[in-house]
PAPAFI-354783 format. One line per 10 residues: number of its first residue (from 1); for each residue x, y, z of N, C-alpha, C. Coordinates in Angstrom, 2 decimals. Atoms other than C-alpha are relative to their C-alpha. Example, Ala and Ser with C-alpha at 12.3 -4.5 7.8 and 13.67 -1.06 7.14 Angstrom:
# PAPAFI-354783
1 = 0.89:-1.19:0.00:12.30:-4.50:7.80:0.90:1.20:0.00  -0.82:-1.19:-0.06:13.67:-1.06:7.14:-0.77:1.09:0.73;
This chain:
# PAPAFI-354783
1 = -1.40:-0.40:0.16:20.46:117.19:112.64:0.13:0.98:-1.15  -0.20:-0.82:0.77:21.67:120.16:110.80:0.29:-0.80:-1.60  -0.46:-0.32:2.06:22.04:119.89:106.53:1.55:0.37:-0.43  -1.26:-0.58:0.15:25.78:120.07:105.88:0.14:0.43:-1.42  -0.09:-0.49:1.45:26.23:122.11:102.71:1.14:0.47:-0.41  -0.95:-0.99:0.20:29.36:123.23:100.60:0.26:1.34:0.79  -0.19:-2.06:-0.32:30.57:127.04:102.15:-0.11:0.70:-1.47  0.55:-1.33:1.41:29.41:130.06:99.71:1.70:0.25:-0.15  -0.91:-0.60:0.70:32.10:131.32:98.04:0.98:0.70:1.05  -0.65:-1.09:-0.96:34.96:133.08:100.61:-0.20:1.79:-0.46;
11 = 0.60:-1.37:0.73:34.02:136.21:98.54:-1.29:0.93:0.86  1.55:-0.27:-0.43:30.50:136.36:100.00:-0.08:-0.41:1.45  -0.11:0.62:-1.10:31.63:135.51:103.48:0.68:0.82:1.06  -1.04:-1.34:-1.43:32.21:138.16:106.40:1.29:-0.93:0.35  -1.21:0.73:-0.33:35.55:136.70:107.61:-0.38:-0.51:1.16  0.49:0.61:-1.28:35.36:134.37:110.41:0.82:1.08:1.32  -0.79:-0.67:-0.74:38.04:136.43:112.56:-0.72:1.37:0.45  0.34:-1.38:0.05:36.41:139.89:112.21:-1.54:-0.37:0.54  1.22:0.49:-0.32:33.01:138.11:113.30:0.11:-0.30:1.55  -0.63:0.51:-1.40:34.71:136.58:116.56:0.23:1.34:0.89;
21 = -1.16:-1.25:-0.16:36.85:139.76:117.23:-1.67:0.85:0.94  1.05:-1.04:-0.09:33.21:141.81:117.35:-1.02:-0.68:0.98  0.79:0.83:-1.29:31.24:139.01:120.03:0.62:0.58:0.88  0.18:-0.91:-0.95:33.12:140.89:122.71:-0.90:0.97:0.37  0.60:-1.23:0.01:30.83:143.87:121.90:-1.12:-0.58:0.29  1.38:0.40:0.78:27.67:142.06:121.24:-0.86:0.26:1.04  1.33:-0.68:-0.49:24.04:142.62:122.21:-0.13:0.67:0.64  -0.05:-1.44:-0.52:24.10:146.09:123.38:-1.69:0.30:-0.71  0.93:-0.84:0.38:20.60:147.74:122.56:0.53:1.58:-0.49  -0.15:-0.98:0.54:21.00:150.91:120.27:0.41:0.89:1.23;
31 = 0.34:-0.74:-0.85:21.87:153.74:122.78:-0.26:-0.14:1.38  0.40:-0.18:-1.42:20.63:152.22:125.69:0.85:-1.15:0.73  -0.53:1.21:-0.98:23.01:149.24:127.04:1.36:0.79:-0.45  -0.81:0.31:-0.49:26.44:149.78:127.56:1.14:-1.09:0.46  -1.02:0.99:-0.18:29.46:147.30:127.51:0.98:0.97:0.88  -1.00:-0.20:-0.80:31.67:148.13:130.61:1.14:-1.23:1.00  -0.95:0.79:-0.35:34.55:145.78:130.65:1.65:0.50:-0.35  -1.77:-0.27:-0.26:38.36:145.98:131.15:0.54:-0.42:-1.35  -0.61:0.43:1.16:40.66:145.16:128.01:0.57:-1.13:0.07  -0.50:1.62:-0.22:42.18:142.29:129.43:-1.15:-1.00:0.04;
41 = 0.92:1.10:-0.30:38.97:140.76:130.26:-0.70:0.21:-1.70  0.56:0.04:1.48:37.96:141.42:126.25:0.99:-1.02:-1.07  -0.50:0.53:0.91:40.79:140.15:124.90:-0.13:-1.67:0.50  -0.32:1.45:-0.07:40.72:136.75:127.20:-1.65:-0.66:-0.47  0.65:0.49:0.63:36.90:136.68:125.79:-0.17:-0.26:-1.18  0.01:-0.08:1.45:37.60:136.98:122.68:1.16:-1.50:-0.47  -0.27:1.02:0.25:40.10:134.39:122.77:-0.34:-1.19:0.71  1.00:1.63:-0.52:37.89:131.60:124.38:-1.24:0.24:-0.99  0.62:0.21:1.30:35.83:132.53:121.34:0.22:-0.88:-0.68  -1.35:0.97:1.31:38.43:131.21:119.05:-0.27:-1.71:0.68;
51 = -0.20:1.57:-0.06:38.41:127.80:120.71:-1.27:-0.77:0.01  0.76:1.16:0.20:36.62:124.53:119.88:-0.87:-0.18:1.01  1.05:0.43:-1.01:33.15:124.41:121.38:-0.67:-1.30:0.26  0.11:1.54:-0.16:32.01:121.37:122.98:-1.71:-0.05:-0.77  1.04:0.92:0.96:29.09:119.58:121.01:-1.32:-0.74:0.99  1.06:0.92:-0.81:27.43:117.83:124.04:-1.17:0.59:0.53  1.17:-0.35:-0.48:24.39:118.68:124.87:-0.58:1.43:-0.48  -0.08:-1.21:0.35:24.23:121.82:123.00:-1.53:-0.20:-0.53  1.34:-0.12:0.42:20.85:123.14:121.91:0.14:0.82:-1.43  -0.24:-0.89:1.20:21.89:125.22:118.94:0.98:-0.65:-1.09;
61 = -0.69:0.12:0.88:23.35:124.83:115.66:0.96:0.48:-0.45  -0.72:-1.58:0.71:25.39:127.80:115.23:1.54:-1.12:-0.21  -1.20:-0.15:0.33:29.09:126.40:114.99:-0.20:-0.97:-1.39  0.69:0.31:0.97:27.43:124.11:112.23:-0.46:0.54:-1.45  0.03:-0.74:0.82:26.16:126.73:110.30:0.82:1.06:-0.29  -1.33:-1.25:-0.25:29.46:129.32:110.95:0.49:-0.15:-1.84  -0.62:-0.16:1.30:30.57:128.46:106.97:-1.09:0.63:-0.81  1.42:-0.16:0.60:26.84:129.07:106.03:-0.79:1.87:0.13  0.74:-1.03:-0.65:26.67:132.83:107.73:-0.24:1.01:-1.74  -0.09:-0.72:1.23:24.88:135.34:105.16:0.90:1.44:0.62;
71 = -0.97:-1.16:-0.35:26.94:138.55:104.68:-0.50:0.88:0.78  0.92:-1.33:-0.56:26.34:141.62:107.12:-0.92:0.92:-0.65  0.66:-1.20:0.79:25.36:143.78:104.24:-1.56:-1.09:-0.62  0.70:0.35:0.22:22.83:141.35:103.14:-1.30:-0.07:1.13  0.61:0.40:-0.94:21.44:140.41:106.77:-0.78:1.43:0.55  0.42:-0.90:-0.22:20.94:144.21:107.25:-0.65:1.15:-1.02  0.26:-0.35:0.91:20.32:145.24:103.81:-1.54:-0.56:-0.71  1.12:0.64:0.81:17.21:142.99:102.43:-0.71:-0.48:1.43  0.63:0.31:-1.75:14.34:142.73:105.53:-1.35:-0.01:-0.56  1.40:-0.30:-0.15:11.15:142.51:105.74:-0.34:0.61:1.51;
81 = 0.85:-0.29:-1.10:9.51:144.97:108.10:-0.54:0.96:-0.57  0.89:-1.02:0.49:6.56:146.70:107.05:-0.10:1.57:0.37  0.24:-1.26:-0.63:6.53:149.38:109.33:0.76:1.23:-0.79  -1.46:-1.35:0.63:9.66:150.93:107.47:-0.56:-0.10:-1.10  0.39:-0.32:1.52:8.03:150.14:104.12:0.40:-1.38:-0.21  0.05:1.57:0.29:7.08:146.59:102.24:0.98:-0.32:-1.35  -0.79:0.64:0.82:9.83:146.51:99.59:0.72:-0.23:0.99  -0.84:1.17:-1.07:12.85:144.58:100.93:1.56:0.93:0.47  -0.64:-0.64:-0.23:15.24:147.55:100.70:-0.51:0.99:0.77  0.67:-1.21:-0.81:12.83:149.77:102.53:0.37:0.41:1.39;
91 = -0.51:-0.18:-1.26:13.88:149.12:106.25:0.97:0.44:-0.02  -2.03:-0.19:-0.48:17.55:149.63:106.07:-0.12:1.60:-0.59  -0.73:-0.89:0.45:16.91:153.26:103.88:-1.41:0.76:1.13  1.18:-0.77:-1.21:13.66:154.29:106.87:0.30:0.21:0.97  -0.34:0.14:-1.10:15.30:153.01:109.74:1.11:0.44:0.48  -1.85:-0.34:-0.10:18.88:154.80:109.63:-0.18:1.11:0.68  -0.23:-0.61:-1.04:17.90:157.40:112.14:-1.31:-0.43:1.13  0.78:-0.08:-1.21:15.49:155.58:114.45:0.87:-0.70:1.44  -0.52:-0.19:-1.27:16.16:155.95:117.62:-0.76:-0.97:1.31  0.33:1.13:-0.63:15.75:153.08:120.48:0.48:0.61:1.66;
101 = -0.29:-0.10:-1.31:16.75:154.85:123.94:-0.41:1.62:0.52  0.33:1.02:-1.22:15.02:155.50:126.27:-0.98:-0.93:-0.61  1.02:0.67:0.41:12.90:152.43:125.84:-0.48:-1.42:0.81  0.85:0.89:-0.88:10.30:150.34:127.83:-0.76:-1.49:-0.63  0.69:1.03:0.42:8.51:147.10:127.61:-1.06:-0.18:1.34  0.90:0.36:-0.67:5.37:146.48:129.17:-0.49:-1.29:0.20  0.27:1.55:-0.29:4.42:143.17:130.80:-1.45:-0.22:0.40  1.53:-0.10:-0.68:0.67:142.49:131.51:-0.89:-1.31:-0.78  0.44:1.09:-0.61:-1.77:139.76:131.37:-0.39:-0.56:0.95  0.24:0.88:-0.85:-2.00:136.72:133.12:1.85:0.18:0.33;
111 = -1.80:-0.33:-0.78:1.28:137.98:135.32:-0.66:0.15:1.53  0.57:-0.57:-1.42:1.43:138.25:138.92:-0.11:1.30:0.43  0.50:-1.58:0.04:1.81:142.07:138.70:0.40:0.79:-1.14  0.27:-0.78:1.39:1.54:144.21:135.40:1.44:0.89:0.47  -1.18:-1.43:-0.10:4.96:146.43:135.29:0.76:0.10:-1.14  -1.43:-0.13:0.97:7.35:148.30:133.10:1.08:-0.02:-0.06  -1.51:0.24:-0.56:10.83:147.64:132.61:0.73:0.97:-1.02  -0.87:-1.26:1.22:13.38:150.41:130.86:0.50:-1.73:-0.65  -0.32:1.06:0.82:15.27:147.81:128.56:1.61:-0.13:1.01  -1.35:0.25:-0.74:18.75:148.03:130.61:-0.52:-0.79:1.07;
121 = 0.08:0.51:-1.32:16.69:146.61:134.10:-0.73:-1.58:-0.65  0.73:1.13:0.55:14.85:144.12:131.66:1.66:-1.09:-0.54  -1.11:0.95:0.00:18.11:142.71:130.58:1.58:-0.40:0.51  -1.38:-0.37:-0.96:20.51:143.90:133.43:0.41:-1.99:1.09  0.16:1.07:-0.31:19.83:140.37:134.96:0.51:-1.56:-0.66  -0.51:0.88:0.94:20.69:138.23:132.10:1.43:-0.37:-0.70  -1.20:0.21:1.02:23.84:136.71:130.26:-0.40:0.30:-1.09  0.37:-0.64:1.32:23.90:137.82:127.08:0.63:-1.28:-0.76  -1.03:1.39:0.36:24.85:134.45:124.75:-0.28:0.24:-1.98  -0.55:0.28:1.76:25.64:133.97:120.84:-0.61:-1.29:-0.61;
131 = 0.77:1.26:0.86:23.24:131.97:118.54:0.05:0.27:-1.49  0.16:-0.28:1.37:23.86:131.40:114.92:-1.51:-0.97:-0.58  1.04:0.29:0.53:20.27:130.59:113.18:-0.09:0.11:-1.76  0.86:-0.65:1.27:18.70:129.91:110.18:-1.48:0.46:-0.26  1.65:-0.68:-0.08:15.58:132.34:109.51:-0.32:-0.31:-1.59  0.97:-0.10:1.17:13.18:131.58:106.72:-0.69:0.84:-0.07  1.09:-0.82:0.11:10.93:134.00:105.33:-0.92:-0.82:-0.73  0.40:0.91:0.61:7.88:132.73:104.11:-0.40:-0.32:-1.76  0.17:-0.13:1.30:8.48:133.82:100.92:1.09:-0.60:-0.79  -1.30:1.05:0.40:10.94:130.88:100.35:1.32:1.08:-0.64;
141 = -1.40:-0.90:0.02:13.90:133.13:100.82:0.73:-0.34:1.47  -0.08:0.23:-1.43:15.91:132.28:103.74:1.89:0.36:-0.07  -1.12:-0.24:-0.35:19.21:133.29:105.65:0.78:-0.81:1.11  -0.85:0.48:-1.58:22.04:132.26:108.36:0.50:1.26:0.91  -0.84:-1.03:-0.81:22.46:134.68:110.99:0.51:-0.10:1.46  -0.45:0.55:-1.19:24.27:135.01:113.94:-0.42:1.42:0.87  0.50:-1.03:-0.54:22.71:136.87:116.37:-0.07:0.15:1.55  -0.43:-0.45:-1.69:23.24:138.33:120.19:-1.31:0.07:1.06  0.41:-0.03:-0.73:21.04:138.03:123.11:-0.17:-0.74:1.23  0.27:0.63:-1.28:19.11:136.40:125.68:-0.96:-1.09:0.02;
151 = 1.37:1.08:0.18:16.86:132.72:125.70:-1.14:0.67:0.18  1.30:-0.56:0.03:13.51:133.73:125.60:-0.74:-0.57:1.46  0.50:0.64:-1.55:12.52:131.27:128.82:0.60:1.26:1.01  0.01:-0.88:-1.29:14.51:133.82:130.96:-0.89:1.50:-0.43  1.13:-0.73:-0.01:12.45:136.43:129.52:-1.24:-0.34:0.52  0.99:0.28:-1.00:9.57:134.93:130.44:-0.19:-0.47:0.88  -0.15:0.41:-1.26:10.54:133.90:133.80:0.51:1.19:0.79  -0.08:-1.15:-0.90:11.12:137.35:134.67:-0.87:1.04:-0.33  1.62:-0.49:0.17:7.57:138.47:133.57:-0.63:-0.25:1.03  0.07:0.73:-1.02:6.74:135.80:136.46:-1.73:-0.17:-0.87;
161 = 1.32:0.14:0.42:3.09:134.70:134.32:-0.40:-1.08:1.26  0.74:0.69:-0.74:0.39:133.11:136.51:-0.08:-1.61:-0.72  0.39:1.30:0.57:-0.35:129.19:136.24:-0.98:-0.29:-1.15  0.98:0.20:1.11:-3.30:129.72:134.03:0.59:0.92:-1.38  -0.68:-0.29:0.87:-1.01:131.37:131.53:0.06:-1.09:-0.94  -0.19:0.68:0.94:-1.01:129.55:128.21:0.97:0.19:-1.31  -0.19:-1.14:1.35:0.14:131.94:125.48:1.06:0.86:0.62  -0.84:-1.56:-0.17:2.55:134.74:125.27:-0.30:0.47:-1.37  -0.11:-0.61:1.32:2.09:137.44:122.76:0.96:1.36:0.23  -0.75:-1.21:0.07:4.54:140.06:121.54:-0.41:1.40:-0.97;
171 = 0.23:-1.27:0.92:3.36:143.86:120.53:1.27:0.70:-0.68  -1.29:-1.06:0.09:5.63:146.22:118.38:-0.17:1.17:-0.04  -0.17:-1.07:-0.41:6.27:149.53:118.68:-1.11:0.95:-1.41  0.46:-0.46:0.87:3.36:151.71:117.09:0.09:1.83:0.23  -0.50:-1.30:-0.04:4.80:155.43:116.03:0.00:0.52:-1.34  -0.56:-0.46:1.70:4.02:156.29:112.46:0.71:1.31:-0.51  -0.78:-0.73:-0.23:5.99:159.10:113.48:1.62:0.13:-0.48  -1.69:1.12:0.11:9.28:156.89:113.31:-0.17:-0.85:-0.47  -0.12:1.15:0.84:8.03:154.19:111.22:-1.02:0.04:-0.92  1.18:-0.72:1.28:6.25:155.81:107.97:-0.69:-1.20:-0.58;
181 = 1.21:0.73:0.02:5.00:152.28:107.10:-1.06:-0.26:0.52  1.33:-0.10:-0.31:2.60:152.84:109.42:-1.00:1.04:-0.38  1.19:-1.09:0.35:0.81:155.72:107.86:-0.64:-0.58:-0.90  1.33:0.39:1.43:-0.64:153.38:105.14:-0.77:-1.30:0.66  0.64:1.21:-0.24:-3.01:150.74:106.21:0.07:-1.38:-0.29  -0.57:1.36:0.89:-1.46:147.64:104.81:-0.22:-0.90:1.23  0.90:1.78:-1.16:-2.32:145.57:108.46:-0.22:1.52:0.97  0.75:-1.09:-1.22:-4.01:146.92:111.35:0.78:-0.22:1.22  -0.84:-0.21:-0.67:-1.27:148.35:113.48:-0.65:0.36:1.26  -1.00:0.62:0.08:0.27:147.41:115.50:0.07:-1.16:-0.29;
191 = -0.61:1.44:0.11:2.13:144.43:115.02:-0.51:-1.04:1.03  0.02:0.84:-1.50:1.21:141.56:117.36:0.27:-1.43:-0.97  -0.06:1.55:0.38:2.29:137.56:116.84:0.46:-0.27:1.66  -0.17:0.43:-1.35:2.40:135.23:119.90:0.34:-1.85:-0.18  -0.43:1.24:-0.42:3.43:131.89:120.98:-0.94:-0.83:0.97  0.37:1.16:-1.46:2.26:128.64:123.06:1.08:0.84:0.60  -0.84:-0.50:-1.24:3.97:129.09:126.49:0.75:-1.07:-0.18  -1.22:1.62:0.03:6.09:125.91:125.66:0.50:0.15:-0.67  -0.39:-0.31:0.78:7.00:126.92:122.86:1.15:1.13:-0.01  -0.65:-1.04:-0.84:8.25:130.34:124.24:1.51:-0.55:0.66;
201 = -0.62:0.66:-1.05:9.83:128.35:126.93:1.29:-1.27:-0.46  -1.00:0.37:0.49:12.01:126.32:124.51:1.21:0.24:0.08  -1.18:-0.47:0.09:15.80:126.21:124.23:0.09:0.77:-1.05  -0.82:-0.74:1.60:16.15:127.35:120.68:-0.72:1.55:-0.13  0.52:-1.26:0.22:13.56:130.20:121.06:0.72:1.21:0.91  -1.46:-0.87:0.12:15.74:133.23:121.26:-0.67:1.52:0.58  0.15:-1.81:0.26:15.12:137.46:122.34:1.72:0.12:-0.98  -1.23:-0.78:0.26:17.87:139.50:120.15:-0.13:1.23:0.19  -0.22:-1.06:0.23:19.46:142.24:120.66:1.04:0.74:-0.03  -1.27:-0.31:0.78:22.30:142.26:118.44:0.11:-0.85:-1.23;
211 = -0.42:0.88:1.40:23.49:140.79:115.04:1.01:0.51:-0.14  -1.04:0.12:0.71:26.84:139.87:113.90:1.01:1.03:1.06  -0.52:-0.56:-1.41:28.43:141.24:117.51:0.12:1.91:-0.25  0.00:-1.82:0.17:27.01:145.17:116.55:-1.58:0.02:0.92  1.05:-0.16:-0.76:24.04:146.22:118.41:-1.29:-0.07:-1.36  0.62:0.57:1.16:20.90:145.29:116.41:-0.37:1.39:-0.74  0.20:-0.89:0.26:20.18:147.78:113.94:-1.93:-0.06:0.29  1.75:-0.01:0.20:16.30:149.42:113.10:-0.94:-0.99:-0.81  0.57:0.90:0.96:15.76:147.50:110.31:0.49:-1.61:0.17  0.46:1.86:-0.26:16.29:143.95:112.15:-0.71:0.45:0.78;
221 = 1.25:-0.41:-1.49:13.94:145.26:115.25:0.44:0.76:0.83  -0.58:-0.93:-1.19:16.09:147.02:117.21:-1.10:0.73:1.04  -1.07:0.08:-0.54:16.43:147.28:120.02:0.02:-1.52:0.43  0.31:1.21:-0.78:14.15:143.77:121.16:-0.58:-0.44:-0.56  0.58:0.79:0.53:13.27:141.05:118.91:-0.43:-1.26:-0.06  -0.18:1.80:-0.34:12.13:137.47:118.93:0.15:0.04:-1.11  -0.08:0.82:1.26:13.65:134.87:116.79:-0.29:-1.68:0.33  0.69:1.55:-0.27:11.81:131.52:116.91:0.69:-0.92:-1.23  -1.13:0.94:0.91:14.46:129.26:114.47:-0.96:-0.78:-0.86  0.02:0.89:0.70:12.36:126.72:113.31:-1.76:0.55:-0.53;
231 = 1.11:-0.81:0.77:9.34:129.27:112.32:0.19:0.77:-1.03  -0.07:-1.12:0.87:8.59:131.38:109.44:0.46:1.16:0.52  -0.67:-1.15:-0.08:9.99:134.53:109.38:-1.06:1.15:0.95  0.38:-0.96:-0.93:6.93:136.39:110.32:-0.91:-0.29:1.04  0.23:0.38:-1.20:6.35:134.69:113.61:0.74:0.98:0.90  -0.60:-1.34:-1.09:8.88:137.26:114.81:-0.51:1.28:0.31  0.23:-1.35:-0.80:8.26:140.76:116.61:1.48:0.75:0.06  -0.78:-0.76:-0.40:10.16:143.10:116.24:-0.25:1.58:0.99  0.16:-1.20:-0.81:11.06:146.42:118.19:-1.59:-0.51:1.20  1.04:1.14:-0.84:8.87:144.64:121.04:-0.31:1.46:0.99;
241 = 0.08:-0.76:-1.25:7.44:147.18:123.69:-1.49:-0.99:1.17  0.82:1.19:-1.25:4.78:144.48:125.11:-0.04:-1.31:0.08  -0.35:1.90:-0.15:4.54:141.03:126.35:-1.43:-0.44:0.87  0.83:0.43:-0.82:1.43:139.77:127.48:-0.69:-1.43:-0.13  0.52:1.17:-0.13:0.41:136.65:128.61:-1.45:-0.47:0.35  1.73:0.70:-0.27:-3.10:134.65:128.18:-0.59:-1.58:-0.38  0.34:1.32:-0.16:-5.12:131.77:128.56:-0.33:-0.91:-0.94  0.42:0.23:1.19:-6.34:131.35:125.06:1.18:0.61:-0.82  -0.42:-0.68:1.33:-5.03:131.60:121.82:0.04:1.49:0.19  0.76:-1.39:0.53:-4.78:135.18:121.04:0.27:0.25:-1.41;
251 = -0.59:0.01:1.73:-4.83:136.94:117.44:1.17:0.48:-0.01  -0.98:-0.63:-0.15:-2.17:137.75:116.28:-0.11:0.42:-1.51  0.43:-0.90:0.73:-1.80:140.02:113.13:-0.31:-1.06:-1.75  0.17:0.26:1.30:-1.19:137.97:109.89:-1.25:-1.48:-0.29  0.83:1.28:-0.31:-2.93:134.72:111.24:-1.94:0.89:-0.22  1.29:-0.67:-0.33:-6.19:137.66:111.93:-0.02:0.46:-1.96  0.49:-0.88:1.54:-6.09:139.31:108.04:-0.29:-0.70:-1.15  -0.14:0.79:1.60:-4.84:136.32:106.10:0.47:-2.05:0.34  0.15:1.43:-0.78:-5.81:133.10:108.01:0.29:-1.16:-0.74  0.22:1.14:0.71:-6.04:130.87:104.81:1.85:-0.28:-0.42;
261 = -0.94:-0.04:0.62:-2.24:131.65:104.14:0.91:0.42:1.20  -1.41:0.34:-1.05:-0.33:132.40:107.81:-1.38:-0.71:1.07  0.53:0.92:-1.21:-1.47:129.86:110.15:0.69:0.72:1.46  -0.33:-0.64:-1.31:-1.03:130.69:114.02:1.36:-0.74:0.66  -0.98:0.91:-0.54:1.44:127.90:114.53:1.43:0.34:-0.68  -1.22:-0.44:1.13:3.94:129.07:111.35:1.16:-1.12:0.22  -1.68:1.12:-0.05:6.27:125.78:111.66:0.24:-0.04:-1.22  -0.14:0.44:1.30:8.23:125.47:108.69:-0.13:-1.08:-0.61  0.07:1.34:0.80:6.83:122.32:106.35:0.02:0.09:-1.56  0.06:0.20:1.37:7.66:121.85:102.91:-0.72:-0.74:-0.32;
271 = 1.29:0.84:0.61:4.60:119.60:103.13:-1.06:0.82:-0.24  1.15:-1.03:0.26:2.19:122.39:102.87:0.42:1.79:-0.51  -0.35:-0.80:1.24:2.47:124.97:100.02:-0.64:1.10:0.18  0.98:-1.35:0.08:1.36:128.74:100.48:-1.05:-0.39:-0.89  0.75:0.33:1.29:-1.80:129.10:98.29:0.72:0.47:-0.93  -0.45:-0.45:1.26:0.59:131.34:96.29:0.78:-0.78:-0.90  -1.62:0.49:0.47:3.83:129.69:95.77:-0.15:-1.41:1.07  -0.33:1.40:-0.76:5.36:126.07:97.38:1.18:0.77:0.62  -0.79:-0.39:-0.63:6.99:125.88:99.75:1.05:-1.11:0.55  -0.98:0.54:-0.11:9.29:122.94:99.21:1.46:0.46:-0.70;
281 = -1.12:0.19:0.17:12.35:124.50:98.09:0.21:1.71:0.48  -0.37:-1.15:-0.65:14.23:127.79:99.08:1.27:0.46:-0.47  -1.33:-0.87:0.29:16.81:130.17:98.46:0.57:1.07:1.04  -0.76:-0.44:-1.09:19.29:131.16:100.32:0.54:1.52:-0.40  -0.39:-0.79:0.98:20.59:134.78:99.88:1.10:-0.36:-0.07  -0.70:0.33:0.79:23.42:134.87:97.91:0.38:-1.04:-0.76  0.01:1.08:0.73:22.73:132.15:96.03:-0.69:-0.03:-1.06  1.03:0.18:1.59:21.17:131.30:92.70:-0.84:-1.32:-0.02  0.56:1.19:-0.44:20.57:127.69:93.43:-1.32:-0.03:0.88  0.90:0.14:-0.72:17.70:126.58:94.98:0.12:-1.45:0.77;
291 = -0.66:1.40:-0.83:17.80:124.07:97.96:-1.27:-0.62:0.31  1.25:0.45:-0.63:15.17:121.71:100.03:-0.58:1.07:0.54  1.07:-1.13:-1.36:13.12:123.70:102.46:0.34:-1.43:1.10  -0.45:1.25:-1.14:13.97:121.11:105.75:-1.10:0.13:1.23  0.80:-0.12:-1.04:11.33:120.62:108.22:0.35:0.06:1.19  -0.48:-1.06:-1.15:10.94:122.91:110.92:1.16:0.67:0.24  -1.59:-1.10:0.41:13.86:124.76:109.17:1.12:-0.80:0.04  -1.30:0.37:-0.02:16.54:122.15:110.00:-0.15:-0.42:1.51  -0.06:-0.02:-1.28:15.69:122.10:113.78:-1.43:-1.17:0.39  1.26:1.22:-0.61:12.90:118.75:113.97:0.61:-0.83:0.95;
301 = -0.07:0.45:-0.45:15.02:117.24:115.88:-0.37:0.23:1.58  0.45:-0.51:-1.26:14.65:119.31:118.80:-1.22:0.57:0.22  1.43:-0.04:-0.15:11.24:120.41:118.29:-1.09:-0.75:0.11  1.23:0.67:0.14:8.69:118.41:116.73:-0.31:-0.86:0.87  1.26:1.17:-1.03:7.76:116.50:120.18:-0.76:1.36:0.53  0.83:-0.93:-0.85:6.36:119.90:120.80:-1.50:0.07:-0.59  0.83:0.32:0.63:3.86:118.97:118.26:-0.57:-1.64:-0.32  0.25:1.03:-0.11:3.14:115.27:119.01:-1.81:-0.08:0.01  1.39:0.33:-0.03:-0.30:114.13:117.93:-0.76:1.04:-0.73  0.65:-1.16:0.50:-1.27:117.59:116.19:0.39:-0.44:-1.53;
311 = -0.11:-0.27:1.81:-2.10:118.05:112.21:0.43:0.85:-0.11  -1.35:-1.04:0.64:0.77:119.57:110.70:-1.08:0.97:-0.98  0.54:-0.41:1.33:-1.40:120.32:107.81:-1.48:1.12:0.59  1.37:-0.86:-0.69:-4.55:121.70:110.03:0.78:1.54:0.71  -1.03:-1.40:-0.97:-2.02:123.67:112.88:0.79:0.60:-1.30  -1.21:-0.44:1.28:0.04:125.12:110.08:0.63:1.67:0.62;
């Protein structure tokens, strides 16, 4: 069960109204998706926003964490993505003219047939739905965001992977053209991190492609990102252009450079301490305080039978 905590300050708090108001718009891809709806049919979504969501059976936390959201300027302002550059202001001042349309994703593997999809036919099929999360980084810094897309199961159920499929892994987009952190060697680009297929296949595991009902910018992944909730931060992929599924493990980038310190599994445990730093307590941004760290982020209830019988401390 979610952590109920005081609300931050109303100061430090996008307004709830102006947050609502902007889920009409939401998860559009940069350039390349399109919202074509009527005004009547915006305003009667916008007000079935506003009302009291039911509780039963829900897989997400978000109306839970809605007092807890960090600010836009923070959520788009302080990032980690190398590609744009490894300080934390680097993405948001690299990524302010990259450009996301036209843009493909390749499916291949263990699939029944290898194809590409533009990003409009890849998510022309799908509802688009509203999840507020909390993401940890694993540099005990962590946020609440609310972010736009599509479950990740119907992504990979419209890959169609073969039975001997185990794994999914996600590539990101390599262009040191458009993303000058790649001209320095700091990991061996591209990007890749991957998933069990059960894992994948979870409710809570998420594609975005939007934050805070605006289309996602560069510097969260734009245009197609995973967000896995109850993982470290850099279990995600951003700017995704492949998806391929396999039978084994595969590497994936930080688990391959710096094995003793990102494990392949990345669940969040405040029982096991980077070698650098611990990793029982955390900070939230805008905060000074420092809080627990909550296993598997806050979300064990709905996970950890996905890890029944496994060493937390070994799988890490």
């Amino acid at each position: 069960m979610p952590m109920r905590i005081p609300p931050l300050p109303s100061s430090d708090i996008t307004p709830e109204a102006l947050y609502v108001d902007r889920r009409a718009f939401l998860g559009h891809a940069a350039g390349a998706l399109a919202l074509a709806a009527a005004t009547p049919r915006l305003a009667a979504a916008a007000a079935a926003a506003r009302q009291p969501q039911p509780t039963v059976g829900r897989v997400t936390t978000g109306e839970d964490l809605r007092p807890e959201l960090t600010p836009y300027a923070d959520v788009t302002g302080y990032n980690n993505f190398y590609e744009f550059g490894t300080d934390k202001e680097d993405p948001a001042a690299n990524a302010k003219d990259f450009r996301v349309a036209p843009w493909s994703v390749k499916v291949d593997g263990l699939v029944k047939k290898p194809f590409d999809l533009q990003l409009e036919d890849l998510l022309k099929p799908f509802k688009l739905e509203d999840r507020i999360y909390r993401h940890r980084c694993v540099e005990a810094w962590s946020m609440v965001i609310p972010w736009q897309g599509i479950p990740m199961a119907d992504l990979v159920r419209r890959c169609d992977p073969l039975p001997s499929a185990k794994f999914v892994s996600f590539t990101t987009l390599y262009d040191p053209s458009r993303m000058p952190g790649q001209r320095r060697p700091i990991l061996p680009w591209p990007y890749v991190e991957g998933l069990r297929l059960d894992e994948a296949m979870h409710p809570l595991a998420f594609v975005a492609t939007g934050v805070y009902g605006k289309a996602l910018p560069g510097q969260n992944g734009a245009p197609l990102r995973t967000v896995i909730p109850w993982k470290y931060g850099f279990k995600a992929t951003k700017s995704i252009v492949k998806v391929t599924f396999h039978e084994r493990m595969p590497k994936t980038t930080w688990n391959d450079v710096q094995p003793s310190e990102y494990g392949f599994y990345g669940n969040v445990n405040p029982e096991v301490d980077h070698p650098r730093w611990s990793q029982a307590k955390e900070r939230r941004i805008g905060e000074f305080r420092r809080r627990a760290t909550l296993p598997f982020n806050g979300y064990a209830a709905q996970v950890q039978s996905l890890y029944a019988g496994m060493d937390l401390r070994t799988n890490y």
